[in-house]
mmCIF file of the C-alpha atoms, coordinates in Angstrom:
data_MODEL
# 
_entry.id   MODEL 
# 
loop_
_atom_site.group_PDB 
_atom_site.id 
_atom_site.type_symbol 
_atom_site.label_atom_id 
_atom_site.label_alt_id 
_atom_site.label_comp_id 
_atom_site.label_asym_id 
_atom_site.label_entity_id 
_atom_site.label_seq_id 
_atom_site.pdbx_PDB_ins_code 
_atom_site.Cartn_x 
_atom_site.Cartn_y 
_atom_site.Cartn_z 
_atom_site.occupancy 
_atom_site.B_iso_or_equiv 
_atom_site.pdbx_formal_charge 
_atom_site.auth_seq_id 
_atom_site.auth_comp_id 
_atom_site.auth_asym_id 
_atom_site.auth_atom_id 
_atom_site.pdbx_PDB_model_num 
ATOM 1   C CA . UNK A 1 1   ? 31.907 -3.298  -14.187 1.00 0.00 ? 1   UNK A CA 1 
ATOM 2   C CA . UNK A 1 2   ? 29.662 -1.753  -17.099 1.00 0.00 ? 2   UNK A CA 1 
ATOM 3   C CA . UNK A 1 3   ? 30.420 1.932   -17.768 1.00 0.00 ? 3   UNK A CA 1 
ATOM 4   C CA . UNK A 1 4   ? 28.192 4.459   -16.480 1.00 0.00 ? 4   UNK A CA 1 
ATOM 5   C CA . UNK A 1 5   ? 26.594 6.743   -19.669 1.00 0.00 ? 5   UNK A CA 1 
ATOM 6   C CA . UNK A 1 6   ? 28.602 9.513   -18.812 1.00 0.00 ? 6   UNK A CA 1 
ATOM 7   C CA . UNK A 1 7   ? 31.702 7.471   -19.063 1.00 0.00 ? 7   UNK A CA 1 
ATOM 8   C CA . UNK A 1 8   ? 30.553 6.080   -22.395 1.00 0.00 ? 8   UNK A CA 1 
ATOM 9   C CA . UNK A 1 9   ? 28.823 9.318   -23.663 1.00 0.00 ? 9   UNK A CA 1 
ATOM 10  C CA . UNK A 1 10  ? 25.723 6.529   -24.928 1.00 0.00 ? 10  UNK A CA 1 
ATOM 11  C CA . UNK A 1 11  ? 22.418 8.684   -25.293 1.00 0.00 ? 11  UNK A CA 1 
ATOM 12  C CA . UNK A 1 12  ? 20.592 5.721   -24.382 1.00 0.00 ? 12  UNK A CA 1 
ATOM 13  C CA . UNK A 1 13  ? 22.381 3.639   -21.529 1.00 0.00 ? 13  UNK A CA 1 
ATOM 14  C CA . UNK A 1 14  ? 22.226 -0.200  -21.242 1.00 0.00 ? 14  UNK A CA 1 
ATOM 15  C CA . UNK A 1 15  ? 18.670 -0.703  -19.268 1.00 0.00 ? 15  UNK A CA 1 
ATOM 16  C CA . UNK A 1 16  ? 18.727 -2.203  -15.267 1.00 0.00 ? 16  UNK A CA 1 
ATOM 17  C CA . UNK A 1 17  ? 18.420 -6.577  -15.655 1.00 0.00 ? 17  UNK A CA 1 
ATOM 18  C CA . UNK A 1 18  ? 17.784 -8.777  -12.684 1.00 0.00 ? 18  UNK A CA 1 
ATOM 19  C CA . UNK A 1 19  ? 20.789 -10.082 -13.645 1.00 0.00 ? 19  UNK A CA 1 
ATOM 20  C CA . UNK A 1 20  ? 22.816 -6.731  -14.291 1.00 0.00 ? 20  UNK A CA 1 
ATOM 21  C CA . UNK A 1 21  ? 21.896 -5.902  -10.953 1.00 0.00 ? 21  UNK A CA 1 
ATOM 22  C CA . UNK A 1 22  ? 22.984 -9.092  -9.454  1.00 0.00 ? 22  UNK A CA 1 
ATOM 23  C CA . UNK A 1 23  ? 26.505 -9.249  -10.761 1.00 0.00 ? 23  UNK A CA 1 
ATOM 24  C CA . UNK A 1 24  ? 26.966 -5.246  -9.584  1.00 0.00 ? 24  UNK A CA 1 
ATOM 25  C CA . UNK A 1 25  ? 26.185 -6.586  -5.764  1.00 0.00 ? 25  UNK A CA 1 
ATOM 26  C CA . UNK A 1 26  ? 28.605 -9.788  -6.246  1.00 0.00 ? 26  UNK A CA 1 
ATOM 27  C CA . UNK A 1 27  ? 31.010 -7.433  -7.789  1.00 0.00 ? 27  UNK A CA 1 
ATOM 28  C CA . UNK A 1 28  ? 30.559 -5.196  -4.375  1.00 0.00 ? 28  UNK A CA 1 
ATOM 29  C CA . UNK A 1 29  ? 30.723 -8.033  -2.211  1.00 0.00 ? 29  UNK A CA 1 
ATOM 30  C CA . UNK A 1 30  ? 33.860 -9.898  -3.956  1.00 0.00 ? 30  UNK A CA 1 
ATOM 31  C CA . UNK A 1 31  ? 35.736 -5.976  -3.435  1.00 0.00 ? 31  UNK A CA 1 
ATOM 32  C CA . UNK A 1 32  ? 34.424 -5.347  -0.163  1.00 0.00 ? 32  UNK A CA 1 
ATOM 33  C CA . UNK A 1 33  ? 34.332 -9.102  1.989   1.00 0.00 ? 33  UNK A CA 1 
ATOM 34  C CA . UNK A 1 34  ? 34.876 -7.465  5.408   1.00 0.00 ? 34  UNK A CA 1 
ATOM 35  C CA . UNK A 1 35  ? 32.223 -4.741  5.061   1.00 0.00 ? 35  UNK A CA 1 
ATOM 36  C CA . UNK A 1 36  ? 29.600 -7.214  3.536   1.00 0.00 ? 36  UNK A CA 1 
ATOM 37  C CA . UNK A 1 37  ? 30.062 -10.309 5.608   1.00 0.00 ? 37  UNK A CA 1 
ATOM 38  C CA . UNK A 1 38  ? 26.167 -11.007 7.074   1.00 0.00 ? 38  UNK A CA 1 
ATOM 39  C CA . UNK A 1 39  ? 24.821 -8.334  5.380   1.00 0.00 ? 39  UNK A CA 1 
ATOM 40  C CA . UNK A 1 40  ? 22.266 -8.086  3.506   1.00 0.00 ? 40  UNK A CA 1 
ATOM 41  C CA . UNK A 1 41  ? 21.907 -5.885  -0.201  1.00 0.00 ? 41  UNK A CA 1 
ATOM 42  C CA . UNK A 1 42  ? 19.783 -2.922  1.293   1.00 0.00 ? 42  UNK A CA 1 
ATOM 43  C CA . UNK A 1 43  ? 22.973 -2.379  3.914   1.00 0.00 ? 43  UNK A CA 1 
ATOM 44  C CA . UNK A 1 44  ? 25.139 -1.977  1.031   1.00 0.00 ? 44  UNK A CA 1 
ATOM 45  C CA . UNK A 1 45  ? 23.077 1.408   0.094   1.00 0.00 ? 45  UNK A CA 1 
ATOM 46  C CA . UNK A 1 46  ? 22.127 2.642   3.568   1.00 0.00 ? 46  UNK A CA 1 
ATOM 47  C CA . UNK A 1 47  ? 24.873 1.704   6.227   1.00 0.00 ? 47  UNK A CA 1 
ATOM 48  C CA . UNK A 1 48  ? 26.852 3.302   7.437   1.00 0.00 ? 48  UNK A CA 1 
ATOM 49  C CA . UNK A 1 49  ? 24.167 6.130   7.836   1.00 0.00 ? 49  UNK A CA 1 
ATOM 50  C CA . UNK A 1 50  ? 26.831 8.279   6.032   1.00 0.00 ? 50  UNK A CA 1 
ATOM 51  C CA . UNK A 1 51  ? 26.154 6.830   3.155   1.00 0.00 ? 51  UNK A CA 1 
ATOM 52  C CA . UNK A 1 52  ? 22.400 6.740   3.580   1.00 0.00 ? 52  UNK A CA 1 
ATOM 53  C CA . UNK A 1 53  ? 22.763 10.679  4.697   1.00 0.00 ? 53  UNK A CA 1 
ATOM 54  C CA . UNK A 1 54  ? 24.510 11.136  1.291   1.00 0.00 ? 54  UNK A CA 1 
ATOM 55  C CA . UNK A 1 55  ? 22.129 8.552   -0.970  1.00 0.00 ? 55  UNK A CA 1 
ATOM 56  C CA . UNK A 1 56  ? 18.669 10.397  0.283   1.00 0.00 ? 56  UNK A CA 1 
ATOM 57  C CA . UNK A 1 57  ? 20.565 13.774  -0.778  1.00 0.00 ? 57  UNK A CA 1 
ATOM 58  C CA . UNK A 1 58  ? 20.960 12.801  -4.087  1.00 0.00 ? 58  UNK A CA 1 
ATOM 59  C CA . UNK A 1 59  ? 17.615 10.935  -3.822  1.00 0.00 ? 59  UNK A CA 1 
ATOM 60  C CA . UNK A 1 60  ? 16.097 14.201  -2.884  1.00 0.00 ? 60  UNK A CA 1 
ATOM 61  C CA . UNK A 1 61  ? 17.802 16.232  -6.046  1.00 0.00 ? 61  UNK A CA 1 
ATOM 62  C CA . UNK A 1 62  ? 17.214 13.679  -8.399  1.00 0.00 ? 62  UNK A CA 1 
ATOM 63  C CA . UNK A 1 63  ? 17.404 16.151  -11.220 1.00 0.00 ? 63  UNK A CA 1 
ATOM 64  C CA . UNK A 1 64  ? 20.396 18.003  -9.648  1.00 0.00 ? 64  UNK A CA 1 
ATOM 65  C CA . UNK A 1 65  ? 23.815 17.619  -10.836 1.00 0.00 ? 65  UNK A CA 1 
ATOM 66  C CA . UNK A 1 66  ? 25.590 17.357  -7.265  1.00 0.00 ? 66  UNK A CA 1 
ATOM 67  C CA . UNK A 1 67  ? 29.140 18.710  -6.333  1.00 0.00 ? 67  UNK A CA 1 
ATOM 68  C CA . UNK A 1 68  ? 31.354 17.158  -3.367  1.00 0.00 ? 68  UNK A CA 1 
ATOM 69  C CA . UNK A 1 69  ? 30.897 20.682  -1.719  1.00 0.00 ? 69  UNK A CA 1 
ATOM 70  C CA . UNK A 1 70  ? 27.471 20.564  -2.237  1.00 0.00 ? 70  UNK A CA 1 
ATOM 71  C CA . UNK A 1 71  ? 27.249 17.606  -0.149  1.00 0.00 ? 71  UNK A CA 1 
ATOM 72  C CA . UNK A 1 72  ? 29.366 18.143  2.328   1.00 0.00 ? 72  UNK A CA 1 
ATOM 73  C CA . UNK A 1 73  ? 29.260 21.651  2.841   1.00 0.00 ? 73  UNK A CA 1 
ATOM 74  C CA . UNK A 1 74  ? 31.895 24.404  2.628   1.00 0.00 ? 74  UNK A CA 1 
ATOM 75  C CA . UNK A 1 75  ? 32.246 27.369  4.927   1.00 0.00 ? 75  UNK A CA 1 
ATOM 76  C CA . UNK A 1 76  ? 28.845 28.493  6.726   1.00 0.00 ? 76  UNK A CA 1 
ATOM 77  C CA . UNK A 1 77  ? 27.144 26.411  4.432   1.00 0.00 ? 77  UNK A CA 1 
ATOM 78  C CA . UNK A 1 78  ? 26.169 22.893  6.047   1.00 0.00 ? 78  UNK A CA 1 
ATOM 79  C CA . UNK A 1 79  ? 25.514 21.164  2.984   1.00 0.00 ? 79  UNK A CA 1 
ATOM 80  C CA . UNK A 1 80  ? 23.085 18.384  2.219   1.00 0.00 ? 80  UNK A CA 1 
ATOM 81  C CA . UNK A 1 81  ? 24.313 15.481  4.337   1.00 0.00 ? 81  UNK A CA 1 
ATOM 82  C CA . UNK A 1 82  ? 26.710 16.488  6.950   1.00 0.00 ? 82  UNK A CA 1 
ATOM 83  C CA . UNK A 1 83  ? 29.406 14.983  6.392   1.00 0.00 ? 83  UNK A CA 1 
ATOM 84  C CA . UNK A 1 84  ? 32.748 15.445  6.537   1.00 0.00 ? 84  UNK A CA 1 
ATOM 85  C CA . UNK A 1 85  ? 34.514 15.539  3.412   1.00 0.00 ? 85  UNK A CA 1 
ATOM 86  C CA . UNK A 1 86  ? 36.929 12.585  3.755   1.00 0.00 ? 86  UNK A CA 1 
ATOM 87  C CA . UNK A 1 87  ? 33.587 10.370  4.387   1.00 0.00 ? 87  UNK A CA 1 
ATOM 88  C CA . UNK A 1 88  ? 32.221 11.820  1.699   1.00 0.00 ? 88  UNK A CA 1 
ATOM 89  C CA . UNK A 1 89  ? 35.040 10.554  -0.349  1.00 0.00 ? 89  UNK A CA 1 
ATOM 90  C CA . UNK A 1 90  ? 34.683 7.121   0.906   1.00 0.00 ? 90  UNK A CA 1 
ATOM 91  C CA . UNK A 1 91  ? 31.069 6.792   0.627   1.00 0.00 ? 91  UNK A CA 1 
ATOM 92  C CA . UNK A 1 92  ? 31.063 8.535   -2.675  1.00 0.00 ? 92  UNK A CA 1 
ATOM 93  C CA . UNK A 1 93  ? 33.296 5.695   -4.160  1.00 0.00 ? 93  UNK A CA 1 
ATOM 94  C CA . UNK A 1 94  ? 30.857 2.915   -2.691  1.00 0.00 ? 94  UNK A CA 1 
ATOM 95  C CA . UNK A 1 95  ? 27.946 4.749   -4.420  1.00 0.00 ? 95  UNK A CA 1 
ATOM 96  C CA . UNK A 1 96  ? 29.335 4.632   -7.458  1.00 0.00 ? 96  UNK A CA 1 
ATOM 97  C CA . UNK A 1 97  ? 30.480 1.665   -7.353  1.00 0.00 ? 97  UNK A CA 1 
ATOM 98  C CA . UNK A 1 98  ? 27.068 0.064   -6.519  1.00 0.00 ? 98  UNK A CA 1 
ATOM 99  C CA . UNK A 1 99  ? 25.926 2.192   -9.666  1.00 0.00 ? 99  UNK A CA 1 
ATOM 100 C CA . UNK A 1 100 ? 23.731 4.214   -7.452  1.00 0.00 ? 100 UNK A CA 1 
ATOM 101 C CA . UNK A 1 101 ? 25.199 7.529   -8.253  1.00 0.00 ? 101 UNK A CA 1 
ATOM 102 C CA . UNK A 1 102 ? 26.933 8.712   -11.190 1.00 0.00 ? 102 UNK A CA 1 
ATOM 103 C CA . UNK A 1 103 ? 29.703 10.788  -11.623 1.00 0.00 ? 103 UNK A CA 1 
ATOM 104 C CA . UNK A 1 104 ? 28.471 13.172  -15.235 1.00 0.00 ? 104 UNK A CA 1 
ATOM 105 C CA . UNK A 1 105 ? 31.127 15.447  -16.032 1.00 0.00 ? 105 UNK A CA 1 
ATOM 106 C CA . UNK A 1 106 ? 33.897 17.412  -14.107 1.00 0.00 ? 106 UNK A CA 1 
ATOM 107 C CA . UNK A 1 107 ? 33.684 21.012  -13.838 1.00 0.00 ? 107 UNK A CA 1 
ATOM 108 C CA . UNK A 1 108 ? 37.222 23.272  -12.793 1.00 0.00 ? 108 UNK A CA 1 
ATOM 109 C CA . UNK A 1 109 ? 38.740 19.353  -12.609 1.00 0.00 ? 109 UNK A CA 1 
ATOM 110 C CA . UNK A 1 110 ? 35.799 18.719  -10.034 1.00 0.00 ? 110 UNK A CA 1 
ATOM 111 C CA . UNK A 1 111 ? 33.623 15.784  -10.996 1.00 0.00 ? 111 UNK A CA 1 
ATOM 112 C CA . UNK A 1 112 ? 29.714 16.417  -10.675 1.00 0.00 ? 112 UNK A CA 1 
ATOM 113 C CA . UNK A 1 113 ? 27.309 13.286  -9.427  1.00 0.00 ? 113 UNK A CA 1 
ATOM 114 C CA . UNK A 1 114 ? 24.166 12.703  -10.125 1.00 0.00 ? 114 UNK A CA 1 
ATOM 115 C CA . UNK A 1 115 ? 21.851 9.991   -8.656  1.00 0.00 ? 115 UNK A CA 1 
ATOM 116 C CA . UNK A 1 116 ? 21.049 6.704   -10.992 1.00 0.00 ? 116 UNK A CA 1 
ATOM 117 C CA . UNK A 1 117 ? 17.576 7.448   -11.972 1.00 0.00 ? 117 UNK A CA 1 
ATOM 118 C CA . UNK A 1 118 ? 17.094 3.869   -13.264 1.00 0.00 ? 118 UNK A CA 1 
ATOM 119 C CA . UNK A 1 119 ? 18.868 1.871   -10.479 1.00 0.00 ? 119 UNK A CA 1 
ATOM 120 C CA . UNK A 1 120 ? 16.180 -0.074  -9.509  1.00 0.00 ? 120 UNK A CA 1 
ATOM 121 C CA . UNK A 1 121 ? 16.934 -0.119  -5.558  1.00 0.00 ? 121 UNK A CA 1 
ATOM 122 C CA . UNK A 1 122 ? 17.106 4.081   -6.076  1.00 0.00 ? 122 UNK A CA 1 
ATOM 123 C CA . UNK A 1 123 ? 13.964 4.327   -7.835  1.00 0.00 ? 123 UNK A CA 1 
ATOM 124 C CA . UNK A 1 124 ? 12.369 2.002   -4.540  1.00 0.00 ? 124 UNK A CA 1 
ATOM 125 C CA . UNK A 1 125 ? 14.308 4.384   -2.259  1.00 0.00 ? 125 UNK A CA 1 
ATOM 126 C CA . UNK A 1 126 ? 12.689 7.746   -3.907  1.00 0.00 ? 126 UNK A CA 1 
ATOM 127 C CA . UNK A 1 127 ? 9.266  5.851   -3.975  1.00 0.00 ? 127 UNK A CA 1 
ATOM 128 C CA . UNK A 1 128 ? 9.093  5.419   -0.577  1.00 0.00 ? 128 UNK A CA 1 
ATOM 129 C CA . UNK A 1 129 ? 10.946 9.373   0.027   1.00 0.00 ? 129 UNK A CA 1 
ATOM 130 C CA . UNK A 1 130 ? 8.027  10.468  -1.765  1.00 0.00 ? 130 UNK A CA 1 
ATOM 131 C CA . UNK A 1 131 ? 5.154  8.337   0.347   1.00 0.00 ? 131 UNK A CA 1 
ATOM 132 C CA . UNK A 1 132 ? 6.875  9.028   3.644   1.00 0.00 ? 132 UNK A CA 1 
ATOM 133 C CA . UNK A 1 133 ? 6.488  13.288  2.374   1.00 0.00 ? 133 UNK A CA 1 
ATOM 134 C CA . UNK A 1 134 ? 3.024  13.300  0.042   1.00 0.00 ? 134 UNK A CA 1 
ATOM 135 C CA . UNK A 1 135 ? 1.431  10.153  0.748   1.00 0.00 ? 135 UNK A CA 1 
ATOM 136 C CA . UNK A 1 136 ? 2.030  9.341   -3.584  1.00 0.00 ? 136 UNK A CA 1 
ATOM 137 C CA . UNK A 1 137 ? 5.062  8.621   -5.745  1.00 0.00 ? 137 UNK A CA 1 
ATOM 138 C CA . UNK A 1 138 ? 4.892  9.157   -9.311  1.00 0.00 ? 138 UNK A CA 1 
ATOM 139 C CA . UNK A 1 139 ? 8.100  6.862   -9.637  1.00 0.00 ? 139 UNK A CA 1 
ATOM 140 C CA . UNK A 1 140 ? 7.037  2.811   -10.979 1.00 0.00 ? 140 UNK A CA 1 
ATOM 141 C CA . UNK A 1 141 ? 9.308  0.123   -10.622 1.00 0.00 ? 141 UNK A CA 1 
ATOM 142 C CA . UNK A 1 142 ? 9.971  -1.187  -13.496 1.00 0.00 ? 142 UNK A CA 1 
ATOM 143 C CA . UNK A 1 143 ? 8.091  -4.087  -14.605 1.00 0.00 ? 143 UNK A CA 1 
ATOM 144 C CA . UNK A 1 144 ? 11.444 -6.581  -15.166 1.00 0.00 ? 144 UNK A CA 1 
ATOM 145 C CA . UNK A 1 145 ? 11.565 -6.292  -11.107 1.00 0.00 ? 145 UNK A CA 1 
ATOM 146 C CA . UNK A 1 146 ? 8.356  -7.463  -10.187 1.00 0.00 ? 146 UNK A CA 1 
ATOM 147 C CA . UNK A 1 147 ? 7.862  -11.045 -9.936  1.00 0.00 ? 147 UNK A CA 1 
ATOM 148 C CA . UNK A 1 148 ? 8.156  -13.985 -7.281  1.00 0.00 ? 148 UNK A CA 1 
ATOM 149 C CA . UNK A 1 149 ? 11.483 -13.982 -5.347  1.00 0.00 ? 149 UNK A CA 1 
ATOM 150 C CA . UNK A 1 150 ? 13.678 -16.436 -6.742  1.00 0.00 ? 150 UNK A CA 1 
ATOM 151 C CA . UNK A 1 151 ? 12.080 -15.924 -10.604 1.00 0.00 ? 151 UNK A CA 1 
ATOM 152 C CA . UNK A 1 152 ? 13.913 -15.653 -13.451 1.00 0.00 ? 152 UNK A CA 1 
# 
């Protein structure tokens, strides 16, 4: 799998390819067979609806560095996906393996996550967070994603 920027500490990370983003979904499906069997890509990001819970809060801080607490909650405070914090762990480490979410730096031996601006199935995801709330999105695809199913 091709290190995240933050593992690397490259200013300007490799860009999203067709193809890069091909091999990270065989790569999911080879390490996950029982959990993929049928299913299609989309599922990979948004089932169980734990992980979806936890995708549109990152989704919906997209600028936010992101703690495990912050997520989950700790003490009176709910959190942003209510969750428990062993799913959080679970889902966490499908998240980042899909590429979706990146873990940036550790703070007190905590890591910090932030969401994959440039994944292109993220950027779709906060396009359509952003119709369903203003009725616009300021967020484009970008342009090596749009062509005919199938196209190269």
């Amino acid at each position: 799998m091709t290190p995240t920027p933050s593992q690397t500490g490259d200013a300007d990370p490799e860009p999203f390819t067709r193809e890069r983003l091909m091999q990270i979904h065989q790569d999911y499906r080879e390490a996950n067979p029982d959990a993929t069997e049928g299913a299609a890509v989309l599922d990979f990001y948004l089932t169980p609806a734990s992980r979806a819970r936890i995708l549109r809060a990152f989704v919906g801080w997209p600028n936010e560095e992101l703690s495990a607490s912050d997520i989950y909650g700790s003490g009176d405070d709910e959190g942003l996906a209510d969750v428990s914090p062993a799913t959080f762990t679970r889902q966490i480490d499908a998240l980042t393996a899909l590429e979706a979410v990146e873990e940036t730096r550790r703070m007190n031996g905590s890591p910090l996550y932030q969401v994959n601006q440039r994944h292109p199935v993220v950027q779709a995801l906060g396009m359509a967070d952003n119709l369903a709330q203003h009725g616009e999105t300021p967020l484009l695809v970008d342009d090596d994603f749009i062509g005919q199913v199938g196209e190269k």
